[in-house]
LUMKEKE-788269 format. One record per atom (N, C-alpha, C): x, z, y negated; residue in one letter. Coordinates in steps of 0.001 Angstrom, whole numbers, plus 500000, padded with zeros to 6 digits. Each point is the difference from the previous one (the first is absolute). Layout:
% LUMKEKE-788269
XZYA
...
% end
This chain:
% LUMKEKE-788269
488672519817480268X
498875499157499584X
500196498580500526X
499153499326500603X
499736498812501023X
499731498987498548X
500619498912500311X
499724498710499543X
499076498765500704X
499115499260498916X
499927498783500815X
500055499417500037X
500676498742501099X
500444499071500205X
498982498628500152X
500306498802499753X
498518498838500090X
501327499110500851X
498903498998500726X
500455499008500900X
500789499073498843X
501271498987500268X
499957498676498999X
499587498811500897X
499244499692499212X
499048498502500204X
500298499253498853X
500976498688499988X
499682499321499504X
500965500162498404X
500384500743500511X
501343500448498785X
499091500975499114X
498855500655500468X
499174500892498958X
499510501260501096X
500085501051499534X
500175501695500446X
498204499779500200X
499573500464501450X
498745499843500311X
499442501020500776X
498814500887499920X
499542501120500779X
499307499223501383X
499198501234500808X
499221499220500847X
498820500434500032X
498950498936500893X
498678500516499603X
500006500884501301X
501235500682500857X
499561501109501063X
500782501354499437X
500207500050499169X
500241501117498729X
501620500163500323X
500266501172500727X
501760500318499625X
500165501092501005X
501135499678500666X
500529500595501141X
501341501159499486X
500164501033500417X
501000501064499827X
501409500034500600X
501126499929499232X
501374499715500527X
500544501670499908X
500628500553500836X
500509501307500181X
501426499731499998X
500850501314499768X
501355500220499828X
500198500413501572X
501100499774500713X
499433500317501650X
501169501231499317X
500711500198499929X
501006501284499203X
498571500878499231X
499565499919499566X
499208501298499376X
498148499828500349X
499838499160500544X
498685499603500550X
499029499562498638X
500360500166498705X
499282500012498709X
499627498582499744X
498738499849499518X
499721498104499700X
501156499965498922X
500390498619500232X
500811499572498634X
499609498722499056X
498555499158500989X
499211499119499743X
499652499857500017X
498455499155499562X
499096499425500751X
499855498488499944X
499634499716500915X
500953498212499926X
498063499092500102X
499869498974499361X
499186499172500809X
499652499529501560X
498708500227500278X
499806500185501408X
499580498191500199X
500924499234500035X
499295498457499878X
499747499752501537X
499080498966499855X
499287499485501503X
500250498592499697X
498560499251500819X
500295498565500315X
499623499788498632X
499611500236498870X
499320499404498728X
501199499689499173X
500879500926500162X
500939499923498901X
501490499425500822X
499744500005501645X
500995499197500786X
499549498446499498X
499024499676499790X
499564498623499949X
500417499980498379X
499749500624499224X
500296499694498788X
501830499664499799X
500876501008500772X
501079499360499940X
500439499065500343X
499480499409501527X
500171498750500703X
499427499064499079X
498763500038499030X
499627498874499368X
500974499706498873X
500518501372499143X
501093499390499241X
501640499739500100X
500015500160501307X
501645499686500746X
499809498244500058X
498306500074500694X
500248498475500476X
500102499017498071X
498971500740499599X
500269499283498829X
501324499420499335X
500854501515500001X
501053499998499361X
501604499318501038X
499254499392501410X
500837499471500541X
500633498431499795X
498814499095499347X
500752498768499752X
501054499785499187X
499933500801498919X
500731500373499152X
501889500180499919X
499643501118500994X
501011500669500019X
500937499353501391X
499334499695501069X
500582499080500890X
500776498765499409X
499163499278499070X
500655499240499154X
501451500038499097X
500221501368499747X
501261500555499518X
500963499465500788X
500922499581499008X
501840499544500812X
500122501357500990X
500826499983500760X
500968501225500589X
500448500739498852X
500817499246499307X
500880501010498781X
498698500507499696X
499187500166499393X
499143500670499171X
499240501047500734X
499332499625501064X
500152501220500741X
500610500754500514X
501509499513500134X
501021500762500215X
500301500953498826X
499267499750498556X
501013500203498831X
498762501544499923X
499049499940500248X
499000500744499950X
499836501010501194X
500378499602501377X
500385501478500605X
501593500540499710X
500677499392499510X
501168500793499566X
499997500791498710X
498875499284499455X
499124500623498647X
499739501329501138X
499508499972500734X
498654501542500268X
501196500866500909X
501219499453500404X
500928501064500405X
500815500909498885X
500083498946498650X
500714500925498919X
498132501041499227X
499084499629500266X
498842501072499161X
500022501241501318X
500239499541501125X
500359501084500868X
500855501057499588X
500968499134500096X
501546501009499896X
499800500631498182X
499121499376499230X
499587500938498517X
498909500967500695X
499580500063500709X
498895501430500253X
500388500411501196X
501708499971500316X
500463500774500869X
499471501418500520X
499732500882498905X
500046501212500094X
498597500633500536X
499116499052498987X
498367500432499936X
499878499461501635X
500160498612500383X
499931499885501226X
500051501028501275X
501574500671499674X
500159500420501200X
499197501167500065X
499611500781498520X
499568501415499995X
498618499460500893X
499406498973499360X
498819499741500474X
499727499765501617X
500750499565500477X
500366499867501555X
499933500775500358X
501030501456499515X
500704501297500506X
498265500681500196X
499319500005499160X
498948501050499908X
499032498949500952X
499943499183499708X
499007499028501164X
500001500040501043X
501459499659500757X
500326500175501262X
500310501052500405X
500688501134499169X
500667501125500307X
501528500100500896X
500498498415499978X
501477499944500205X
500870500970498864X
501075500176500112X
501077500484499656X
500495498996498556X
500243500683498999X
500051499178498426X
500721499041500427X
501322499923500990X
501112499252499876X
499893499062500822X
498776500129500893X
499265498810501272X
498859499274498508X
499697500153499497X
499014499603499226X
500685498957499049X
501326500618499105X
500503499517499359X
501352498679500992X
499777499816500968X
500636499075500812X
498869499324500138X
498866499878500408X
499044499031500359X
499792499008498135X
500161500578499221X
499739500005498730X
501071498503499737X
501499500611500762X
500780499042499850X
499606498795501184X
499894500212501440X
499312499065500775X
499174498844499520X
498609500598499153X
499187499206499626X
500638499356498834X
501025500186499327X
500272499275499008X
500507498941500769X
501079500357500966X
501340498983500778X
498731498647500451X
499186500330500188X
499062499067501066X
499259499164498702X
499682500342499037X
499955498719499001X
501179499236499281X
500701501037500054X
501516499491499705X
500495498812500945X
500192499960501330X
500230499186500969X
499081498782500157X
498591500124500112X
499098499138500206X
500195498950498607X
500157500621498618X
499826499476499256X
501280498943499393X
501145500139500891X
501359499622499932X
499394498776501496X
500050500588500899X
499675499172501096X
499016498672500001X
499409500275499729X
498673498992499849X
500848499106499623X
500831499417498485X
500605498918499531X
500843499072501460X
500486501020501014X
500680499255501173X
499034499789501193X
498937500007500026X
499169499678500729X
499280498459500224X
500349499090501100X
499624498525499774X
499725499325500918X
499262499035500479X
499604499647500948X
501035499039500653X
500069499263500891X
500383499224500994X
500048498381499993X
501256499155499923X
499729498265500543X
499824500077501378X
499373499255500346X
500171499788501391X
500037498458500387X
501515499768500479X
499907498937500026X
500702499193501252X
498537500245500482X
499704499459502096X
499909498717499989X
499758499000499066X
499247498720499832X
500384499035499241X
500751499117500311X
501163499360499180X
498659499194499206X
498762499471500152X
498965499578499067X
499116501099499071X
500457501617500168X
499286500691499189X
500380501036499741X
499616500814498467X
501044501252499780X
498754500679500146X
500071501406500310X
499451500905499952X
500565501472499611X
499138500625499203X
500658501372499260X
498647500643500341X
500711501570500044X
499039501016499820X
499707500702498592X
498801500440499438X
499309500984499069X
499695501025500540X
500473500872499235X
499925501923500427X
498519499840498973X
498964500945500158X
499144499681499638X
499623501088499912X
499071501443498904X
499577500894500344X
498562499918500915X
499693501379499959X
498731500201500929X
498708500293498862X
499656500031498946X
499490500253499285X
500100501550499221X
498769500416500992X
499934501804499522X
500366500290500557X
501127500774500320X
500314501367500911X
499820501373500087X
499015500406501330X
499381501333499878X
501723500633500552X
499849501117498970X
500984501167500920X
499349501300499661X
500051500667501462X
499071501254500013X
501369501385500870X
500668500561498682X
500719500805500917X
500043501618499959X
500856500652500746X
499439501136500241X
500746500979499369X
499977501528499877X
500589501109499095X
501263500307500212X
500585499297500827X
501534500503500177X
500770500030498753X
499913498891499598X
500998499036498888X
499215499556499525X
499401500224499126X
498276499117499229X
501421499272498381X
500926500709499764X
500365498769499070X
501021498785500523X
500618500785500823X
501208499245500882X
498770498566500742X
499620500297500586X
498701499211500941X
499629499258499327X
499096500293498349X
499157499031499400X
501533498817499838X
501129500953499406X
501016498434499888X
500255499471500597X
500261500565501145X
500388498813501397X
499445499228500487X
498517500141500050X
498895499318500158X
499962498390499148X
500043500704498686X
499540499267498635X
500755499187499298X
501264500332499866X
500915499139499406X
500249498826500393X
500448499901501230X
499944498912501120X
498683498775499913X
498878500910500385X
498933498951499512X
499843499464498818X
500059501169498596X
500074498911499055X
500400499299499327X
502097500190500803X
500975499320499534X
499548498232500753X
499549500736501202X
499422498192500645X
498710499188499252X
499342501174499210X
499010499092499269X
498444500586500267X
499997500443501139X
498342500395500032X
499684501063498822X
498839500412499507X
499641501044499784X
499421500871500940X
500028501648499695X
499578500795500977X
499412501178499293X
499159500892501326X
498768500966499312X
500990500687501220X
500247501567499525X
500851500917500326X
499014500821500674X
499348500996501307X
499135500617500167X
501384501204500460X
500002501323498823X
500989501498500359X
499259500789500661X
500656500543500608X
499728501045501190X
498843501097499124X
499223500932500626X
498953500510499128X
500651501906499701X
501102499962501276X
500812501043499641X
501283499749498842X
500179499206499867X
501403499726498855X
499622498894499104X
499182499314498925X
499376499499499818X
500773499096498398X
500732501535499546X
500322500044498658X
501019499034499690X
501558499832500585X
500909499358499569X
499304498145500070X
499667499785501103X
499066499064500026X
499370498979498839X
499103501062500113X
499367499876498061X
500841499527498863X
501004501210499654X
500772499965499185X
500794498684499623X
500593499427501264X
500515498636500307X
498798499052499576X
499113500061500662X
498815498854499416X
500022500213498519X
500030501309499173X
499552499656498905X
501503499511498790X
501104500848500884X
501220499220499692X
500383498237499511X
499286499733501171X
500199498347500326X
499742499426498848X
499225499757499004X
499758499298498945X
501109500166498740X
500409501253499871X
501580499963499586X
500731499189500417X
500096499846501146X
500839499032500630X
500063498634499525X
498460499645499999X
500091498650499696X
498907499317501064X
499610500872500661X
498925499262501040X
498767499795499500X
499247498822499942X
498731499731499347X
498938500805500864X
499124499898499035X
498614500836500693X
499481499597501420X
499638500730501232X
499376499378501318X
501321499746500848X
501366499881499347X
500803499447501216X
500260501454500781X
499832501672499072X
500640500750500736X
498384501092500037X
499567500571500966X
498958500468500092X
500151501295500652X
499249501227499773X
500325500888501066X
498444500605500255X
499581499999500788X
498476501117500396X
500304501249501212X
499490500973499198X
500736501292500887X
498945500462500031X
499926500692501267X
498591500200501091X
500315500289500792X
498946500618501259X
499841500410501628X
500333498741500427X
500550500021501304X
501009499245500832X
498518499312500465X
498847500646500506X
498649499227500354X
499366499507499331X
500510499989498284X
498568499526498961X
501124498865499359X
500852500164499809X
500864499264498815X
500846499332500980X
500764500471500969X
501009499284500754X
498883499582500914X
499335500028500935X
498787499141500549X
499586498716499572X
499007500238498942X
499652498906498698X
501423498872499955X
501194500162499908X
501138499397499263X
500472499542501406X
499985500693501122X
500687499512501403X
499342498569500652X
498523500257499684X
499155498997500285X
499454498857499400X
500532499775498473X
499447499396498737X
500535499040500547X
498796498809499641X
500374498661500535X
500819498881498581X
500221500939499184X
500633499262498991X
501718499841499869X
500523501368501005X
501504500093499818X
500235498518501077X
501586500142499814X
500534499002500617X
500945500578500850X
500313501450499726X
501108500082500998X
499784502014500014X
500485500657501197X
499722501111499658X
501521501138500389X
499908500709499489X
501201500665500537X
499698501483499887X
500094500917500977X
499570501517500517X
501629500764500759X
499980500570499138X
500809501345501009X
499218501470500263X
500032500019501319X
499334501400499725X
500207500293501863X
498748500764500682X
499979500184501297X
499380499612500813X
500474499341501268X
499665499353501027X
498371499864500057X
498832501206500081X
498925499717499702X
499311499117498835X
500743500263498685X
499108499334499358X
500363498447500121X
501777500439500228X
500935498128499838X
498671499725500928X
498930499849501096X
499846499347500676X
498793499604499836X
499016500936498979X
498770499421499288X
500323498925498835X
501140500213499335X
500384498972499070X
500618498491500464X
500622500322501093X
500428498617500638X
498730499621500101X
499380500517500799X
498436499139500379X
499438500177499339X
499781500162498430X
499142499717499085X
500284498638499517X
501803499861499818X
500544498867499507X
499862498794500805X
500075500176501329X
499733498988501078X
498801499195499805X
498838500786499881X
498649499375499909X
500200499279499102X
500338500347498609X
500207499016499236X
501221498867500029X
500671499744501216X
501335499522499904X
500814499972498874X
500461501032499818X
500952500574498277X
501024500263501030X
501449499549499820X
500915500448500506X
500133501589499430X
500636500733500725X
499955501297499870X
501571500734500360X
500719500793499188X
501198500919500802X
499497501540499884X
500728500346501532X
499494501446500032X
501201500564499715X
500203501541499735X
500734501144500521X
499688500654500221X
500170500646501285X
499059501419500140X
500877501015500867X
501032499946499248X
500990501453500637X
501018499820501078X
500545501025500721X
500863499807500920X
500176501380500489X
500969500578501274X
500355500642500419X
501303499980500206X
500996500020498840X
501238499491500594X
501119501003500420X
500691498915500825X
501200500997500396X
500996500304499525X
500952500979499814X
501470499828499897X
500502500325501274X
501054499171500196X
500579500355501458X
501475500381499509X
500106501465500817X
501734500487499482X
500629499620501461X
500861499420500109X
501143500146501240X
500795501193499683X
500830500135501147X
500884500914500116X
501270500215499346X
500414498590499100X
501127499994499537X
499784499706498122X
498337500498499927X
499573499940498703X
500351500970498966X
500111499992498719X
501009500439498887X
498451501069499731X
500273501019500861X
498827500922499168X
500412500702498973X
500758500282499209X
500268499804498878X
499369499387498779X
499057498624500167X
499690498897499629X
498871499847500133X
499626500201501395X
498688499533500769X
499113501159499259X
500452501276500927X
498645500982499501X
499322500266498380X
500730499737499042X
499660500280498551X
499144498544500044X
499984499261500552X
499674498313499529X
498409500229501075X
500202500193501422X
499056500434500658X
499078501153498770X
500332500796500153X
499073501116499315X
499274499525498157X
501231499212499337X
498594499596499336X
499416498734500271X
500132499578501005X
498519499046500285X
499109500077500384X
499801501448500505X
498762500647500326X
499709501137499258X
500458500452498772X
499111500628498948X
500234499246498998X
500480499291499804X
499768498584498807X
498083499631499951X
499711500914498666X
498451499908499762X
499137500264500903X
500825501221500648X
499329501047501132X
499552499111501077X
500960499002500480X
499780499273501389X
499071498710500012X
499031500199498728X
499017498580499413X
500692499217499757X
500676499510500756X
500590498945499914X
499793499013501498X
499560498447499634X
500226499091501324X
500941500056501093X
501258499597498759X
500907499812500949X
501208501761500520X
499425500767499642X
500473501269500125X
500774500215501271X
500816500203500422X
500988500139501227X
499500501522500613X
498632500031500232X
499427500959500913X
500430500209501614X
500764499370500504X
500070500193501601X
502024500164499873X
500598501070500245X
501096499794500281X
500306499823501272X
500918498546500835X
500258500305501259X
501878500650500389X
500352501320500528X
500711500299499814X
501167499748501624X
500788499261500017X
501043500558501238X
500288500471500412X
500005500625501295X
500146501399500255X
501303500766500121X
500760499024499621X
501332500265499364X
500132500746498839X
498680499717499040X
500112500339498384X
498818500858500102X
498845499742501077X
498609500844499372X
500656501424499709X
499907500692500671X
500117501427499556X
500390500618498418X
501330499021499733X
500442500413499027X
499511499120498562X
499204499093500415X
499389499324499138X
498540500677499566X
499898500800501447X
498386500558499157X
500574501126499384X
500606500620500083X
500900501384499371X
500118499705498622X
500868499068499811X
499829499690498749X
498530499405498824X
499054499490500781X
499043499621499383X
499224500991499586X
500190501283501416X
499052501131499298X
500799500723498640X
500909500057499870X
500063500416498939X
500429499471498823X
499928498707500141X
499346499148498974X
498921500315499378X
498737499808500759X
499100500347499705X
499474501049499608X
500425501462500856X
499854501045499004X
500215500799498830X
501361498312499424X
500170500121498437X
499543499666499068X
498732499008500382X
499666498948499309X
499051501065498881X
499980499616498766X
499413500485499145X
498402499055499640X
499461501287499944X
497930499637499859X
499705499761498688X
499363499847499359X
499381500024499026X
499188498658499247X
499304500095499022X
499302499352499354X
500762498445499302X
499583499267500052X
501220498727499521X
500210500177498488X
499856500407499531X
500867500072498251X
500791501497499985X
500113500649501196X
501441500543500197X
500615498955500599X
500311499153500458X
500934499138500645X
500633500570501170X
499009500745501143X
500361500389501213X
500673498980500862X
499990500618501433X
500713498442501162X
498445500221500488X
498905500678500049X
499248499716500668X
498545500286498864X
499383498814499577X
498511500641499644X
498625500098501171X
499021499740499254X
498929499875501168X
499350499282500355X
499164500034500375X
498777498405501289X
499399499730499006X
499171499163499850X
499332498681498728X
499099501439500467X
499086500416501031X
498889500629499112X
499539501040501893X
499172501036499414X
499436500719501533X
499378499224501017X
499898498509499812X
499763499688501489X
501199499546501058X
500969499652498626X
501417499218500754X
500681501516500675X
499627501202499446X
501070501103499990X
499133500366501845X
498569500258500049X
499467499657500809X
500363499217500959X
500197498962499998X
500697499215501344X
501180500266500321X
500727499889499038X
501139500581500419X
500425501140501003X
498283501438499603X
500891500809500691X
499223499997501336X
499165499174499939X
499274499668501699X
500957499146500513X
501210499254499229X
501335499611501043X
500660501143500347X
500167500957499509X
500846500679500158X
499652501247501351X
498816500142499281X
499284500609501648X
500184499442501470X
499507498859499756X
500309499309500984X
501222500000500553X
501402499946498894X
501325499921500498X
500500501046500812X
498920501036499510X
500413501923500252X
499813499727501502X
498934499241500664X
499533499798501255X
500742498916500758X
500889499052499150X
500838499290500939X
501301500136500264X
501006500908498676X
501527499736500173X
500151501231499561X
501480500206499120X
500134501308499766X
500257499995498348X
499101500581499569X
500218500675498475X
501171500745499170X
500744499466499044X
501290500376500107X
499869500609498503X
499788499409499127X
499610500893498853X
499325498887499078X
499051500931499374X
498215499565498972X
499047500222500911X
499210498978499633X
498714499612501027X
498859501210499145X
500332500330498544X
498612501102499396X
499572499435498585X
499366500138499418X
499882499538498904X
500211501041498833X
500318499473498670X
500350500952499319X
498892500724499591X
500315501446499346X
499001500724499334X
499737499534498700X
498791500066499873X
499731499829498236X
499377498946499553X
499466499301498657X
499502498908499727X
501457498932500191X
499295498798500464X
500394498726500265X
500326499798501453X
500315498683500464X
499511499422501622X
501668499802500428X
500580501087500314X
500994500460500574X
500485500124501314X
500999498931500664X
500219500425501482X
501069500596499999X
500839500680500564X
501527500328500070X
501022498835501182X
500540499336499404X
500869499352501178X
500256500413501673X
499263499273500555X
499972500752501637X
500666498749500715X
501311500622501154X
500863499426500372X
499074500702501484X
499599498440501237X
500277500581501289X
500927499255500554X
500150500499501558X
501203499564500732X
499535500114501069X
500533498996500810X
499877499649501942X
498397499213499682X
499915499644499288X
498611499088499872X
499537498995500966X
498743500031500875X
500167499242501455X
499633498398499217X
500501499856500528X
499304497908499208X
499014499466500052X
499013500612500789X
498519500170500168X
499291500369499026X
500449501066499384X
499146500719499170X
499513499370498973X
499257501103499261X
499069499136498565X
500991499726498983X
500583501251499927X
501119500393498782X
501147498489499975X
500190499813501444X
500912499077499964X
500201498145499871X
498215500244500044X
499579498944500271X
499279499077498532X
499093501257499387X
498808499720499600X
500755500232497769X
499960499237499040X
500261500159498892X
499649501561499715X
500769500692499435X
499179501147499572X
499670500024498306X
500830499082499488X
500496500566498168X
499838501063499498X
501306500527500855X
500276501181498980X
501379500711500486X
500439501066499559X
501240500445500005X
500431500553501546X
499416499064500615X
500429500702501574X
500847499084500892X
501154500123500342X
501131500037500639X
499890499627501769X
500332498905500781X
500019500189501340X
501213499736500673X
500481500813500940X
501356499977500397X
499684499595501467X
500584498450500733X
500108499677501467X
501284499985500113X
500218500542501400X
501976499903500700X
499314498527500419X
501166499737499702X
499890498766501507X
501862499685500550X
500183499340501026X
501188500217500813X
500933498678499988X
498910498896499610X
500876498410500018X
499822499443499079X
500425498755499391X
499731499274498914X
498321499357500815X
500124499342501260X
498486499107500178X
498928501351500315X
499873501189499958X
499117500942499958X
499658500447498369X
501036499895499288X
499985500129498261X
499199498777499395X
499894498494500942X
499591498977499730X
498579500246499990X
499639500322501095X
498882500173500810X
499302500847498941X
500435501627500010X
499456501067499097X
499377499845498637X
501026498714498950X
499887499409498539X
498394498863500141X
500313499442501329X
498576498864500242X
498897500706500328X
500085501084500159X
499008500569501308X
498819500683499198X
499466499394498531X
499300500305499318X
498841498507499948X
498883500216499392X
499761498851499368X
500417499080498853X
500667500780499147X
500741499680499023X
501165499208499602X
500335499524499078X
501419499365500197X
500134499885498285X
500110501071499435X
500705499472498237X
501486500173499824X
500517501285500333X
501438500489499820X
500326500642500526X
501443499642500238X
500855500498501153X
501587500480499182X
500569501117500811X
501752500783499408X
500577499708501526X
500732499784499647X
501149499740501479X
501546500877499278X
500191501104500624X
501242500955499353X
501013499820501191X
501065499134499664X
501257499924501065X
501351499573498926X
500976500281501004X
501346499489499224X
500170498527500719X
499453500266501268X
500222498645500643X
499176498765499772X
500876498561499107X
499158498995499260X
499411499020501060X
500360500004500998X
499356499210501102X
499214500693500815X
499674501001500123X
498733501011500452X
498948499645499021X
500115500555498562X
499028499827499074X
499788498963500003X
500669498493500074X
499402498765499295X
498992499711501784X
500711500176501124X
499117500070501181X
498424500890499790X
500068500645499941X
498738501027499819X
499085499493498683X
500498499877499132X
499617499294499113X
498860498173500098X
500614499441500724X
499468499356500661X
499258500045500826X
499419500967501053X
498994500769500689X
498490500341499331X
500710500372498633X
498680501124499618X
499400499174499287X
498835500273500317X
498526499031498989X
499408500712499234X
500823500065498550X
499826500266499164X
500335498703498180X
499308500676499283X
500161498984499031X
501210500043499042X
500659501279500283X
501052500794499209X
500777500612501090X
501490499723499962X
501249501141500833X
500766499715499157X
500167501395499761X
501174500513498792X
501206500896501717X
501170499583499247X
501296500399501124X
500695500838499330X
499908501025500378X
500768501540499520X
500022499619498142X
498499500573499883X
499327500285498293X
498374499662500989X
499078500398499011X
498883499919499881X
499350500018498344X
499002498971499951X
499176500339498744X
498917499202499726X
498726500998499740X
498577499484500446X
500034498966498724X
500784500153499109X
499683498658498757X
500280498847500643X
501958500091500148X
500678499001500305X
499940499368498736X
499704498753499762X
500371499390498869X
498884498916499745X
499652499699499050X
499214498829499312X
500263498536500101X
501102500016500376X
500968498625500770X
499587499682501701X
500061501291500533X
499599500261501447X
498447499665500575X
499879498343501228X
498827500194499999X
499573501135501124X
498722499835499996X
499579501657500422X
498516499465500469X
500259500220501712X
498325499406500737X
500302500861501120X
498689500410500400X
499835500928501396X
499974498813501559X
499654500750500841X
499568499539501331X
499022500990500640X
499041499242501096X
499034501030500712X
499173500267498770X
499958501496499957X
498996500479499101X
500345500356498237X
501472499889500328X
500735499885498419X
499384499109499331X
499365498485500310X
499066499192499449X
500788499255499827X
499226498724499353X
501123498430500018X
500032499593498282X
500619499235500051X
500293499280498599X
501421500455499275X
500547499451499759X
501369500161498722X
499808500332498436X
500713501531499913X
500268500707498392X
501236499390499567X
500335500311498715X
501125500436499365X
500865498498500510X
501205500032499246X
500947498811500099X
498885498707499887X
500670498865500350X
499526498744499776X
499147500006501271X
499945500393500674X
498864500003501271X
498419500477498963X
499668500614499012X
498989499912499522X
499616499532499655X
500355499050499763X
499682498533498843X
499205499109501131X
500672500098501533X
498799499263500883X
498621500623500108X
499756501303500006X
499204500000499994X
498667499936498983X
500613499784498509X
499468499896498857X
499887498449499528X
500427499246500794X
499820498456499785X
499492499003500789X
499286499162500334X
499723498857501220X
501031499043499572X
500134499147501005X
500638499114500333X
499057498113500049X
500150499618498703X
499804498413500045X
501086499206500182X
499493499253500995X
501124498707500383X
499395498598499073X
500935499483499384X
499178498385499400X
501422498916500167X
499050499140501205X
500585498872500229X
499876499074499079X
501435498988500127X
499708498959498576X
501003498595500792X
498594499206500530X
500399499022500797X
501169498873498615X
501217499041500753X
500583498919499023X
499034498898499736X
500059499476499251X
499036499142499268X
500246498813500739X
500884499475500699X
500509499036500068X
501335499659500777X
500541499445500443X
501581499556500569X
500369499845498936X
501668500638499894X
501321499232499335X
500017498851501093X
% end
């Protein structure tokens, strides 16, 4: 039996006047919701009470807003459980991927809300007749519009940051994962957050995230999602000159050398590409292998993979399924495609039965041309390149549009920190990989990975402007 869910506006539970949209279990295909279908009426209604509720709360010391998202990381970590179940059936990750994001989104109000107190502006003092200091300053409202990967992990990373700096913000959740989202918005007032500073409207990416991308009332906007839409939302934000950060994915590499600890590598490789069935950004989809190591590196991956256990996420499998039949759909028009460029080593079918099921598909000898190798797929599919030198491994890791994250697997520390330096990426992890990384760690793409700074103190620039105020001497000593 389906529940329903209302937008929060304004610190008060609100329907819409475009009635109510259907949330599915991608594990059993069954509604489990029906959520408010909000548009521009009720996007404007949140933007009107964010802005309201922004003088206010901007006005707050640091400590106090600090004291209040460290408030909303401990009401987190009290609805540990309901959270993650709620995730698990939303997203259809794996209980124990659900119940880690659960902890994620706590760490990220936890940090922001500790951080903020050390955050301070600048003397500058060029001018033996005048002092000058800087003011960190928020942006007002901040739109964030993000997508189903991580809908609770995301709303925190997004959110904490901004409203440890002071703005208020209107949350627009993905229309496939919609729920944890919510839950957090309606959380927040436990916390301690006044009405309007924390907002969420959940809707079609064209009616609700549209309306909110383009609203001439935010001050600042922030989107993760994919290269197409990152590029209607940049230029929605542009017109209005709203500074804006994107993310919109990656293709990244791991590169094994020949003298790499596969031992180490392949278990670390293999779950970063069924870690939430490959929906993941920074997912280590392209392996480039040495041809010292390929052979025996794909040997081992295939049967990795043909251990990996399927199922529904509240068994706590290594692999659940795709957010929903159109993602399972693309996926396997990559995979077709792959059938036609490299060689198929094991998966590439989908499972039998209700829910949006791929089986882990590993290819190999992958030409660098191709789609598979080139093009994001999100989802549990695997690409294996030889290559013969470190500056051809260079070449292979760039040779995308992309640039979020990069694995460099060697024993040798002056190879890796060399190569390392090469790759244009926003992330290189050196023998380990991990699409979290850490909440300390900042975290920005290149190319089509998109621009702007997450996580660590690099978020705080983009959640604040910068006032300079000169203060001429009155007079000679």
């Amino acid at each position: 039996m389906s529940e329903r869910r209302c937008a929060v506006i304004g610190g008060a539970a609100r329907a819409a006047a475009g009635g109510w949209f259907t949330v599915v279990d991608p594990a059993t295909e069954a509604v489990i919701a029906e959520v408010a279908r909000c548009a521009a009426a009720e996007v404007d209604a949140a933007v009107d009470a964010a802005t309201a509720a922004s003088p206010r709360w901007r006005r707050r010391t640091a400590a106090e807003r600090g004291r209040i998202c460290r408030a909303m990381a401990e009401v987190l970590g009290a609805h540990r459980a309901e959270l993650a179940e709620l995730e698990c059936r939303d997203t259809g990750k794996p209980l124990r991927q659900a119940d880690a994001d659960v902890t994620a989104a706590a760490r990220y109000f936890e940090f922001y809300g500790a951080a903020i107190e050390a955050l301070y502006g600048q003397t500058v003092m060029s001018d033996p007749d005048r002092v000058a200091f800087t003011v960190l300053n928020p942006h007002g409202v901040s739109a964030h519009i993000i997508p189903w990967n991580y809908p609770l992990q995301l709303a925190a990373r997004t959110l904490a940051p901004a409203l440890a700096a002071g703005n208020t913000c209107v949350l627009k959740p993905a229309e496939d994962a919609p729920l944890t989202p919510l839950r957090l918005g309606e959380l927040a007032a436990q916390a301690g957050f006044p009405p309007g500073v924390v907002n969420v409207v959940p809707g079609l990416g064209t009616e609700a995230g549209a309306a909110l991308a383009q609203h001439r009332g935010i001050g600042h906007l922030a989107f993760t999602g994919s290269v197409p839409v990152g590029r209607q939302v940049g230029a929605a934000a542009a017109r209005n000159i709203v500074p804006s950060m994107l993310e919109l994915g990656g293709k990244s590499p791991q590169i094994v050398f020949g003298d790499a600890d596969l031992d180490r590598a392949v278990p670390t490789i293999t779950a970063s590409i069924i870690e939430h069935a490959g929906q993941n950004c920074s997912a280590g989809s392209r392996v480039l292998a040495h041809q010292d190591v390929h052979a025996e590196l794909a040997r081992r991956l295939a049967g990795r993979f043909a251990a990996v256990i399927i199922g529904p996420g509240h068994a706590d499998p290594d692999l659940g399924p795709l957010i929903s039949t159109r993602q399972r759909d693309r996926v396997l028009e990559y995979i077709d495609a792959g059938r036609r460029e490299a060689r198929l080593v094991t998966g590439g079918e989908p499972v039998p039965g209700p829910g949006f099921f791929v089986r882990p598909t590993l290819f190999d000898d992958v030409p660098p041309q191709a789609r598979i190798a080139r093009e994001e797929i999100f989802g549990p599919v695997l690409c294996v390149l030889p290559f013969r030198s470190a500056a051809e491994a260079v070449s292979l890791a760039n040779g995308t549009g992309y640039g979020l994250s990069a694995g460099i697997w060697t024993a040798d520390a002056g190879l890796a920190f060399a190569v390392a330096g090469e790759l244009r990426a926003g992330h290189v992890f050196i023998n380990g990989y991990s699409a979290a990384a850490g909440v300390e760690l900042p975290f920005g793409g290149y190319g089509q990975s998109g621009y702007g700074g997450e996580k660590g103190f690099a978020a705080f620039g983009e959640y604040t402007r910068t006032t300079t105020i000169a203060v001429g001497r009155p007079a000679q000593l």
